[in-house]
C-alpha positions as a Markdown table, in Angstrom:
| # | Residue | x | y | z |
|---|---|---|---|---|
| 1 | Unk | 56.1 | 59.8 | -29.2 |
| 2 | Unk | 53.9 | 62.3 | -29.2 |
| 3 | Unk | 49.8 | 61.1 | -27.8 |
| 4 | Unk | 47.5 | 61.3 | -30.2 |
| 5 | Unk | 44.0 | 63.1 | -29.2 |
| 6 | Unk | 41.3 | 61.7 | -30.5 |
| 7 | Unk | 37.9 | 63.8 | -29.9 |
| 8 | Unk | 34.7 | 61.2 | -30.5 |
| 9 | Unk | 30.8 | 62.6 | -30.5 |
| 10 | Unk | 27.9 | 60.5 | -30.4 |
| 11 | Unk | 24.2 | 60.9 | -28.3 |
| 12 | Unk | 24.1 | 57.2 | -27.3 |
| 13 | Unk | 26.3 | 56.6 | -24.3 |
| 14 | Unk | 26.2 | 52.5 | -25.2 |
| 15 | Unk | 28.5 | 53.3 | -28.5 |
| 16 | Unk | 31.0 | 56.2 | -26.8 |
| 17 | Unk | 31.3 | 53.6 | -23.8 |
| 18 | Unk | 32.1 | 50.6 | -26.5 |
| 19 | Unk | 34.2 | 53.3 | -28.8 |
| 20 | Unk | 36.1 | 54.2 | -25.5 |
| 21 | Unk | 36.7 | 50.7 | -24.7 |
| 22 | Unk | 37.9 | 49.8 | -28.2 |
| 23 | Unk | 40.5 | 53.0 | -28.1 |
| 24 | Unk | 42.0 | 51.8 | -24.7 |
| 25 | Unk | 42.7 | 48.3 | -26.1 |
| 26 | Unk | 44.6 | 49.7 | -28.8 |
| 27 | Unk | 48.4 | 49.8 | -28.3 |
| 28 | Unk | 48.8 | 53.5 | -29.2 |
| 29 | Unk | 49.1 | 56.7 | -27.2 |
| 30 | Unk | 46.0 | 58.1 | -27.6 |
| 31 | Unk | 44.0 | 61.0 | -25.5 |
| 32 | Unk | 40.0 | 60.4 | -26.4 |
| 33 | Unk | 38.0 | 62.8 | -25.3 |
| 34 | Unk | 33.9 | 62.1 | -26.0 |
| 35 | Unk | 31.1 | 64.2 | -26.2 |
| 36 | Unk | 27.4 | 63.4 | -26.2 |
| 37 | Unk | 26.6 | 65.9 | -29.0 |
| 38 | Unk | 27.7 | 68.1 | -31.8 |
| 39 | Unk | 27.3 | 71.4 | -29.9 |
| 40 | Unk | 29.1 | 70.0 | -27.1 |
| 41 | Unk | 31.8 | 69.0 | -29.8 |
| 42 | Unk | 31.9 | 72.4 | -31.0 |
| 43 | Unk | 32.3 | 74.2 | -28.0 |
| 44 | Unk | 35.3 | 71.9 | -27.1 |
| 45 | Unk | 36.7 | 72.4 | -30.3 |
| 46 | Unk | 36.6 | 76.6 | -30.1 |
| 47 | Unk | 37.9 | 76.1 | -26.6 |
| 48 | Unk | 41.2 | 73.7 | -27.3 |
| 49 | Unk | 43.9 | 73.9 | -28.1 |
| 50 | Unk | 45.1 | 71.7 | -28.7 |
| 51 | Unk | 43.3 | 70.7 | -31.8 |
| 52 | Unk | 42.5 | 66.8 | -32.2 |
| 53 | Unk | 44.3 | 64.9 | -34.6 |
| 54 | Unk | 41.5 | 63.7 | -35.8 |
| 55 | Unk | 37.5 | 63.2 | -35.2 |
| 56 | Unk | 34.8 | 60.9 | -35.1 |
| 57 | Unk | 31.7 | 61.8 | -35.6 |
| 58 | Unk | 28.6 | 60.1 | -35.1 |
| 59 | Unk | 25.4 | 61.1 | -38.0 |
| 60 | Unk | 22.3 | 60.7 | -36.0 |
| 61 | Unk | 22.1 | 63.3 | -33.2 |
| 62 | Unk | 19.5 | 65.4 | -31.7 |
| 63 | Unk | 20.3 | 69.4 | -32.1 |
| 64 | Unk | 23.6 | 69.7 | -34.3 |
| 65 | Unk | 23.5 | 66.4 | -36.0 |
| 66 | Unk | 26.7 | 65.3 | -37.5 |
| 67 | Unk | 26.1 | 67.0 | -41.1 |
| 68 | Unk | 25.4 | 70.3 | -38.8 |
| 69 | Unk | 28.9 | 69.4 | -37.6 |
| 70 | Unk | 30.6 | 68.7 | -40.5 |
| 71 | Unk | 29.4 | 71.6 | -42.3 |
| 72 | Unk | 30.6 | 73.5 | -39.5 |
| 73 | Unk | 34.0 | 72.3 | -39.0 |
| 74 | Unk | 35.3 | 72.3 | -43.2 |
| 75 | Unk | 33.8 | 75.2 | -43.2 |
| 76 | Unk | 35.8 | 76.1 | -41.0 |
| 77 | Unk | 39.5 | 78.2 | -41.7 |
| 78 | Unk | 40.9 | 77.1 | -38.5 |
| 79 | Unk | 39.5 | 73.7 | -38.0 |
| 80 | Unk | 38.8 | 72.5 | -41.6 |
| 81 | Unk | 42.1 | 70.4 | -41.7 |
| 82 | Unk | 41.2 | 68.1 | -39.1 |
| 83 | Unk | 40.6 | 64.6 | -40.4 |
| 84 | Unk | 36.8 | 63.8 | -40.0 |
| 85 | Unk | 36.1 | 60.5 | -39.8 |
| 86 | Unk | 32.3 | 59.8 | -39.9 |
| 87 | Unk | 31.4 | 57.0 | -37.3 |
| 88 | Unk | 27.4 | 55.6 | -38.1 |
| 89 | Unk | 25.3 | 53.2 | -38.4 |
| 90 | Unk | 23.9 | 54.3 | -41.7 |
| 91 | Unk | 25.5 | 52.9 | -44.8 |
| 92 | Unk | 23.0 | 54.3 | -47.6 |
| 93 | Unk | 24.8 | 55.4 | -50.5 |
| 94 | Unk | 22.6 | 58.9 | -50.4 |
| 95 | Unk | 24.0 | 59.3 | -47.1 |
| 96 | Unk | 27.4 | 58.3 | -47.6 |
| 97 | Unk | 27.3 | 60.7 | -50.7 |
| 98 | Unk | 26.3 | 63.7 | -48.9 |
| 99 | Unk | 29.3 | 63.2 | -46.2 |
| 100 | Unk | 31.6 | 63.0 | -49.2 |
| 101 | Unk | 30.0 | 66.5 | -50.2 |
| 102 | Unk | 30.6 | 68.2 | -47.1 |
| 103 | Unk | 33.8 | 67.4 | -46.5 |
| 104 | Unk | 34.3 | 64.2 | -44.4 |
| 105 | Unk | 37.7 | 62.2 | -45.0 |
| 106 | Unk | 36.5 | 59.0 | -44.2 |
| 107 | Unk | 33.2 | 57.0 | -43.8 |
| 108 | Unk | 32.6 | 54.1 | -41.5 |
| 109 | Unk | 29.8 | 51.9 | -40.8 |
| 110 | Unk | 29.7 | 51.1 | -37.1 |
| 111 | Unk | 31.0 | 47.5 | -36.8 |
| 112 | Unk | 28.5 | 45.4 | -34.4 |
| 113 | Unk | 31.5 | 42.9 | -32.9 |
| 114 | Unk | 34.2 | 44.3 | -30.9 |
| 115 | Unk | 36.8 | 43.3 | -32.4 |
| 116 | Unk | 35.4 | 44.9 | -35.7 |
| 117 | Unk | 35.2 | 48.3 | -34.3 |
| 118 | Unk | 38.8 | 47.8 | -32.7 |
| 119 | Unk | 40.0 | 46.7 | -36.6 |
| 120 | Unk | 38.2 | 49.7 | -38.4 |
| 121 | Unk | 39.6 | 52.3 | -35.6 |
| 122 | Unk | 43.1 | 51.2 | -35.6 |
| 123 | Unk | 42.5 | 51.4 | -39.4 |
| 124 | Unk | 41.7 | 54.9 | -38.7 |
| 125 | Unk | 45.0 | 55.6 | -37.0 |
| 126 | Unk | 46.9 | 53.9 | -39.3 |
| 127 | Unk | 45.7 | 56.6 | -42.4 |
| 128 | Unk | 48.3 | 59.0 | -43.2 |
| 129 | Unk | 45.8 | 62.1 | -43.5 |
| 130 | Unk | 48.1 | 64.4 | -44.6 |
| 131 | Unk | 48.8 | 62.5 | -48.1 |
| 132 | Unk | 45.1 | 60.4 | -47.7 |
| 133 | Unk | 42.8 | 62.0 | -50.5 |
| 134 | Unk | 39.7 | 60.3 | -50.9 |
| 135 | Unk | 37.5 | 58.9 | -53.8 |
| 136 | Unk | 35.2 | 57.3 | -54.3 |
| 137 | Unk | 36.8 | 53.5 | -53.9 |
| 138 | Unk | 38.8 | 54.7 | -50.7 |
| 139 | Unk | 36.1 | 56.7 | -48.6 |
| 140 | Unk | 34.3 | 54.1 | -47.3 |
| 141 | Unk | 36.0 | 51.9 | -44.3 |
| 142 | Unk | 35.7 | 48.1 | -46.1 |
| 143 | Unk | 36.6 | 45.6 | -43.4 |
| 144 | Unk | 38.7 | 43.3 | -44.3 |
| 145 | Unk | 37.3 | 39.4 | -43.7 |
| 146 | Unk | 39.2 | 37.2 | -41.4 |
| 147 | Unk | 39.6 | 33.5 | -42.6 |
């Protein structure tokens, strides 16, 4: 089986230190590479290959914020088939709207518990982006409640 590269950006090193953590409890062969900003992302981006699988990107960021991003990448010929999942702590509908707009394949709300952010990653992984076309029903990560 083949690894699966993961690249994640965010400006707070608190959540790419818990997103790493929940990646390496996952059972799955996966290469994450992090970033602590959307130029840095970028740059790592135009200098792979190889091209992640798939990306998470963090909103709220100093210099290229995550729209910046966004925009950049499915605007993108070369990189606009990458699965971008956005990764934030927002969950306004305005916001949520505007990521659907640009081009973002999924939307999650950053989980507070670990075991939440382990669920709505592995969630992630578990998509099949090639046939995954979202709407409005399936672009937002709902977590599932435990009984």
């Amino acid at each position: 089986m083949n690894d699966l590269l993961i690249f994640y950006t965010d400006d707070d090193d608190d959540d790419l230190s818990l997103f790493s953590d929940a990646v390496d409890s996952l059972s799955k062969d996966i290469i994450l590479q992090t970033f602590s900003g959307g130029e840095k992302l970028l740059t790592a981006i135009s200098q792979s290959p190889p091209k992640p699988n798939m990306i998470f990107l963090d909103l709220n960021m100093p210099g290229k914020n995550g729209f910046d991003v966004l925009k950049e990448l499915k605007g993108s010929e070369e990189n606009n088939e990458i699965p971008i999942i956005i990764f934030s702590t927002s969950n306004e509908p305005s916001i949520i709207e505007k990521c659907m707009a640009l081009g973002a394949n999924y939307f999650i709300t950053k989980p507070v518990l670990m075991k939440d952010i382990i669920r709505a990653i592995g969630h992630s992984l578990s998509i099949n982006w090639k046939e995954f076309i979202p709407d409005r029903k399936t672009f937002v990560y709902k977590a599932q409640l435990q009984v």
